[in-house]
BALOSE-548558 format. One record per residue: residue in one letter; y, x, z of N, C-alpha, C in turn. Coordinates in pm, whole numbers, plus 50000, padded with zeros to 5 digits. Last residue first. Layout:
// residues N
AYXZYXZYXZ
...
//
This chain:
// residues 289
X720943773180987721553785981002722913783580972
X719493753080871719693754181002720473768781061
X719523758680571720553749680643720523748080780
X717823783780624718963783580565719773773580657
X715283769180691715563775680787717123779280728
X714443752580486715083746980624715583757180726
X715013765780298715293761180268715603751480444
X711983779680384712783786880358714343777380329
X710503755580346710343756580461711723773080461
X710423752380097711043741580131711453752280329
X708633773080016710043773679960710993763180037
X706533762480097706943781080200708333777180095
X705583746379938706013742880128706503759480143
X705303759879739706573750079762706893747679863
X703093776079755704213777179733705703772079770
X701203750979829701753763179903702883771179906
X702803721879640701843734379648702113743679822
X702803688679762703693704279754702403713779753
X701553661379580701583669179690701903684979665
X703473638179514702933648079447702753658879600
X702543603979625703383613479566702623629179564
X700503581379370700303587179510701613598079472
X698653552379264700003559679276700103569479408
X696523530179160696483537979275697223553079256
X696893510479003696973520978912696763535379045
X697203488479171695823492679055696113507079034
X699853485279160698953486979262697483494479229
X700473474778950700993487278979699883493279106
X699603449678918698883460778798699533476778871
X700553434279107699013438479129698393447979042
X703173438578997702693438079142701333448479142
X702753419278799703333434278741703273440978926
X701903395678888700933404378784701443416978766
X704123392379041702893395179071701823402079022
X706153385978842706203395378900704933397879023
X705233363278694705313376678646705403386678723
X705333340678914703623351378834703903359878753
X708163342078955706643350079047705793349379022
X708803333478703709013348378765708013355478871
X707803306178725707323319978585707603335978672
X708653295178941706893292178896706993309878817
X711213297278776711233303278917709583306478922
X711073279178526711333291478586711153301378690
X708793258878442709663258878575709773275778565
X707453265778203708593247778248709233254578351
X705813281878204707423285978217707803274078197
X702363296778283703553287978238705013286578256
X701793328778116702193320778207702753309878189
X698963347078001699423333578030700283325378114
X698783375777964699063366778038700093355877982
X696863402877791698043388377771697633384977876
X695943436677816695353422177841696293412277830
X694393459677787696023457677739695923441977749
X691843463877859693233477177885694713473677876
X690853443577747690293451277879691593457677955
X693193424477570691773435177565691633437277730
X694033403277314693793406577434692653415777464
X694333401477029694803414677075694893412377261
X693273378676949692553384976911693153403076970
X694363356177122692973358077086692363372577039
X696983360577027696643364677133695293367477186
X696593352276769697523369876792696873370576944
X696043326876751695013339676704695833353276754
X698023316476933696753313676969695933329176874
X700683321176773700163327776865698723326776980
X699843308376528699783320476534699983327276685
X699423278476642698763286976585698663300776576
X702473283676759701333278876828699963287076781
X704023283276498703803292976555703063291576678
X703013258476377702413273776295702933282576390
X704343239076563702753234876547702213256476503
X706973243276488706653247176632704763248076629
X708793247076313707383253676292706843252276412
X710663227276412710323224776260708703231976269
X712123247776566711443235676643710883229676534
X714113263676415712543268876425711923260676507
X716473250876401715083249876302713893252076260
X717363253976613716833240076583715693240876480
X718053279676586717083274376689716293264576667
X719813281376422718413282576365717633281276450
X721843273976557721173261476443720173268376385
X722163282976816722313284776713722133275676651
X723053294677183722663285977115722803288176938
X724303309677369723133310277373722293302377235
X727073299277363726663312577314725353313877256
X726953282377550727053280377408727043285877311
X727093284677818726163289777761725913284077608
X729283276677907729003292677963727623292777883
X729413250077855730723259077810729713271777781
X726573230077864727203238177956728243249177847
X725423212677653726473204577728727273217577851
X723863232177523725073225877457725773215377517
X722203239477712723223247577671724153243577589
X720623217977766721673221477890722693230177829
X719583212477524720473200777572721273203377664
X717693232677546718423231777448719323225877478
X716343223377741717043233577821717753237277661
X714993199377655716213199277771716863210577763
X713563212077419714443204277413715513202477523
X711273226877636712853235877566714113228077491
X710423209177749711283213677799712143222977699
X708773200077515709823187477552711123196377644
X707513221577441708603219577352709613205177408
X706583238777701706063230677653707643227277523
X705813279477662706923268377737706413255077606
X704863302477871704703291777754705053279277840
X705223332477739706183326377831705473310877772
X703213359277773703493347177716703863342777768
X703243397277844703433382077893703893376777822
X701463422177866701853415277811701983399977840
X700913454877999700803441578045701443434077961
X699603487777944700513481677891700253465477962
X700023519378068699673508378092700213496778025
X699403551177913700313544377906699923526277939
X697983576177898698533570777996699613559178050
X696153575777713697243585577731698003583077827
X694253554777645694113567877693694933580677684
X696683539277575696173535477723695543546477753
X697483541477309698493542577450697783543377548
X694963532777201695603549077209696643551977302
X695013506377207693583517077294694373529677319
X697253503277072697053500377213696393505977256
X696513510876857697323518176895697603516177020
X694143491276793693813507476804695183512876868
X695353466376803694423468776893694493483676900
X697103474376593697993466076732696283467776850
X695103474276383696063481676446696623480476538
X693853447176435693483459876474694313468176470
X696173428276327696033426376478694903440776519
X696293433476076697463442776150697123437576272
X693983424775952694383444575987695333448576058
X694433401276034693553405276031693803422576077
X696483392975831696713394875985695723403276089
X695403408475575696853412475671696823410075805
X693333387675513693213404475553694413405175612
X694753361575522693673364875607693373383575610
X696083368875261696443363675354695983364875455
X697053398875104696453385775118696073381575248
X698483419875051699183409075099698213396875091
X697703442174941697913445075099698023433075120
X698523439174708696713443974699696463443874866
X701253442374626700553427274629698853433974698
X702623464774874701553464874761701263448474741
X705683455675024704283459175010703653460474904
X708153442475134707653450775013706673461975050
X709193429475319708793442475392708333449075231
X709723405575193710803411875225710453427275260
X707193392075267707533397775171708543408275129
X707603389675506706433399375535706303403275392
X709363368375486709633379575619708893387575592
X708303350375378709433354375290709783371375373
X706103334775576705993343675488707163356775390
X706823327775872707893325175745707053340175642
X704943329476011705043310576024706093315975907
X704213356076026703263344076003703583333475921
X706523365476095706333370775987705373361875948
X706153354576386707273350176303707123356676135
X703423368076427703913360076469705143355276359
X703193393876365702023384476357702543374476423
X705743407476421705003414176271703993400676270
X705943402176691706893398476629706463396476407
X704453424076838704013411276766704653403376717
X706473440676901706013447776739704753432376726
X708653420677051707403431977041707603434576907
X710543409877295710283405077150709653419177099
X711653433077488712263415077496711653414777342
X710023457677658710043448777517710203439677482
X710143478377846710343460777848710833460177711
X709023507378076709583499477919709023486177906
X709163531278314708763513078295709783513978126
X708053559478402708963550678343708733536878276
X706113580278389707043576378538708013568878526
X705933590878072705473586278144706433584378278
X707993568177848707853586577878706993580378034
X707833537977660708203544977798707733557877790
X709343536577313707763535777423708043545077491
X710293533377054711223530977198709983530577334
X709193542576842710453549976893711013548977044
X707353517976828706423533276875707803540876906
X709533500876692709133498176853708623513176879
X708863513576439710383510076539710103507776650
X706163508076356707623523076364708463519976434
X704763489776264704633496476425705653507076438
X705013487676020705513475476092705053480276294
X706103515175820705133503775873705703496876021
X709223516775677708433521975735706793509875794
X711223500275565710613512275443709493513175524
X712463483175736711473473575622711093487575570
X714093503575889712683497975942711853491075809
X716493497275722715573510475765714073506575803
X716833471975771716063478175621715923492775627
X715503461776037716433467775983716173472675842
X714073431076201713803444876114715263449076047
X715653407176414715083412776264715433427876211
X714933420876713715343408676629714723415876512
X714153433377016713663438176881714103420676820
X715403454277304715033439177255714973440677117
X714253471077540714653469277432714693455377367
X714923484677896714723473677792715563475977674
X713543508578120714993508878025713993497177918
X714153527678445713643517778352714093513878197
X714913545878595713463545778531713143536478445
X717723541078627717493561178590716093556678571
X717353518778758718083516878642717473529378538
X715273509778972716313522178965716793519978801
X714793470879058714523486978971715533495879014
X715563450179131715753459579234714983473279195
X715153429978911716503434478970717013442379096
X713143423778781713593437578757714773439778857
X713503393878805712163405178837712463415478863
X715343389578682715613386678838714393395778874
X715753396978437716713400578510716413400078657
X713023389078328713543401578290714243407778421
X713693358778325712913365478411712323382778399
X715693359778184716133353778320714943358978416
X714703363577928715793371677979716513367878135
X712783345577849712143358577870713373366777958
X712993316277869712863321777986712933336578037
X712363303577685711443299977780711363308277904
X713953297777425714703292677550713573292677638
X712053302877159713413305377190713463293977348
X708333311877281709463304377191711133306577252
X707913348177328707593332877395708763329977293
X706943374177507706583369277389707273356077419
X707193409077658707923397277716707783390377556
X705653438277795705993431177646705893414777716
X705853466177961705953453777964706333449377825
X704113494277990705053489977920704683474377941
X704523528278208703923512878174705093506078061
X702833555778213703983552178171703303534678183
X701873579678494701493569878401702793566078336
X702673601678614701493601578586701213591678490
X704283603678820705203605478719703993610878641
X705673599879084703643608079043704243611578879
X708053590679085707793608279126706463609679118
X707673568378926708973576278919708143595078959
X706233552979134706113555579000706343568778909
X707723553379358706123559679366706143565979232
X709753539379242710193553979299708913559479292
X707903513279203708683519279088709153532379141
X707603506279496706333511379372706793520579271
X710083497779561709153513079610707673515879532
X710503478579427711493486479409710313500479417
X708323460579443708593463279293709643478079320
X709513453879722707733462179701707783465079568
X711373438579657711053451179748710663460779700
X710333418879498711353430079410711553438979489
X708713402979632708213408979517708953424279467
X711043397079819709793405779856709063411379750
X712963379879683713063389479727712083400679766
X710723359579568711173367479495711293382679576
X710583349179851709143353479809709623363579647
X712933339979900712653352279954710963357579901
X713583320479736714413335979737713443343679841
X710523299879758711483309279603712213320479651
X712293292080064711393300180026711183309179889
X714723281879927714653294480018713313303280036
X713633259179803714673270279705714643278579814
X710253254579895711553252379834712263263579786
X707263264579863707633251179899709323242979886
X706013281179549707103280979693707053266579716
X704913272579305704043285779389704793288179536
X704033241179226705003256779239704723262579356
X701543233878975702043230079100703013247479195
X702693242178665701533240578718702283237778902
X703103240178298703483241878420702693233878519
X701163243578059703523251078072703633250578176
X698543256778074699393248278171700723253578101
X696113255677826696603262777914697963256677959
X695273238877623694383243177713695253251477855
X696623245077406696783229477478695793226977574
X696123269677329696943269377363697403258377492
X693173285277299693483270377240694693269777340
X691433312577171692633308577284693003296077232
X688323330277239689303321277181690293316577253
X688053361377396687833349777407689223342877328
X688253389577392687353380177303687223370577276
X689183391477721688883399177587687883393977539
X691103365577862689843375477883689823384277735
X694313365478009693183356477887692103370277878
X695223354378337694753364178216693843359278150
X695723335078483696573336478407696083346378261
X694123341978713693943327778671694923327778568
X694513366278800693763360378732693383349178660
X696783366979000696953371478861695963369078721
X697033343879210696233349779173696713357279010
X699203333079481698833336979349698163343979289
X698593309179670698733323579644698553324279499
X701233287979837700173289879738700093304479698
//
């Protein structure tokens, strides 16, 4: 099956009804060998794009990884990425605000960690984090101490999904590509894959009791990420939709879409001045001496 990157992207403008869009869809390999090697090839061609990347050293891209607890974001982080140069890439992951951070506006901390151009940045959990979980637990967006005159309800999200639009526009005419992926995962599977980590030793770690309790908001954060996404998909900075019941399904439409966006970006290496060829060419005649 081919994959189309399109059939995943949410258009600009357009409403987003969540129970509209697939957790999971017929798999993109016929088995587990096929899966490795259609990975493997993605992460090839991911490798030598990324060096392209690296030496035009023209654009910056930033990946933003969204999705309920257990859908996937750090498995498909790892296997996607796993034939990067390490020296270009570099992931952040964003939990709760620091009370450093609660002084400053709600785009400060992340804007610190945004790729230099010829350099990939991965954002395990965004600055939508601010319209999302700050949503479904109000106490979170109080905590940020604000003006009461800032805090009504519908303006806030409202202003802070244009900002999140304008500063996006502004990354992009600077060179900065941004792709954003929804991991969407249905809640029966994250129940199992809740159920795998508390019957597996090696991953009990993984697990909390506030997990559980954020399965409680599951309906308000739906909601909120239906309008967040609705309303900050754009032309330039566009959400994808992927489904993530099936892992493997998720990675290779992530790593396709991050494929076909590199590709786009028509990458070329730097061509040697005159100069440089008469320096290189001085330089061969040395070591042949």
């Amino acid at each position: 099956m081919h994959i189309n990157s399109e059939d995943f992207r949410v258009q600009a403008d357009d409403p987003v009804d969540l129970t509209k869009w697939a957790t999971e869809i017929e798999p993109v390999f016929s088995s587990d060998d096929d899966y490795k090697a259609l990975l493997e090839k993605h992460v090839s061609k991911l490798s030598e794009l990324q060096q392209l990347h690296y030496a035009s050293d023209r654009y910056a891209i930033l990946l933003i990884f969204q999705a309920m607890d257990a859908a996937g974001k750090d498995g498909a982080i790892r296997h996607v990425m796993s034939g990067i140069n390490p020296q270009g890439c570099q992931v952040f992951s964003f939990k709760h605000p620091s009370a450093e951070a609660l002084q400053h506006d709600f785009l400060w901390r992340t804007t610190r960690d945004l790729p230099e151009r010829g350099r990939i940045g991965i954002f395990n959990r965004s600055y939508y984090e601010e319209v999302l979980i700050a949503r479904v637990h109000p106490a979170i967006l109080k905590g940020e101490n604000l003006p009461d005159a800032l805090l009504h309800d519908k303006a806030v999200w409202h202003g802070r999904y244009r900002s999140i639009r304008d500063m996006e526009k502004h990354l992009t005419a600077n060179g900065t590509r941004i792709i954003k992926f929804f991991l969407h995962l249905s809640k029966h599977e994250q129940k199992k894959r809740f159920l795998e980590r508390l019957d597996t030793p090696d991953k009990n770690w993984k697990f909390s009791l506030a997990d559980i309790e954020e399965r409680r908001f599951w309906k308000h954060y739906m909601t909120a990420y239906e309008e967040c996404i609705g309303n900050t998909s754009t032309n330039d900075a566009p959400w994808y939709v992927v489904p993530a019941d099936d892992k493997q399904t998720a990675r290779l439409i992530v790593s396709q879409v991050l494929l076909d966006t590199m590709h786009g970006l028509r990458m070329s290496y730097p061509t040697p001045s005159d100069q440089r060829r008469h320096e290189l060419g001085e330089i061969r005649k040395k070591l042949m001496a």
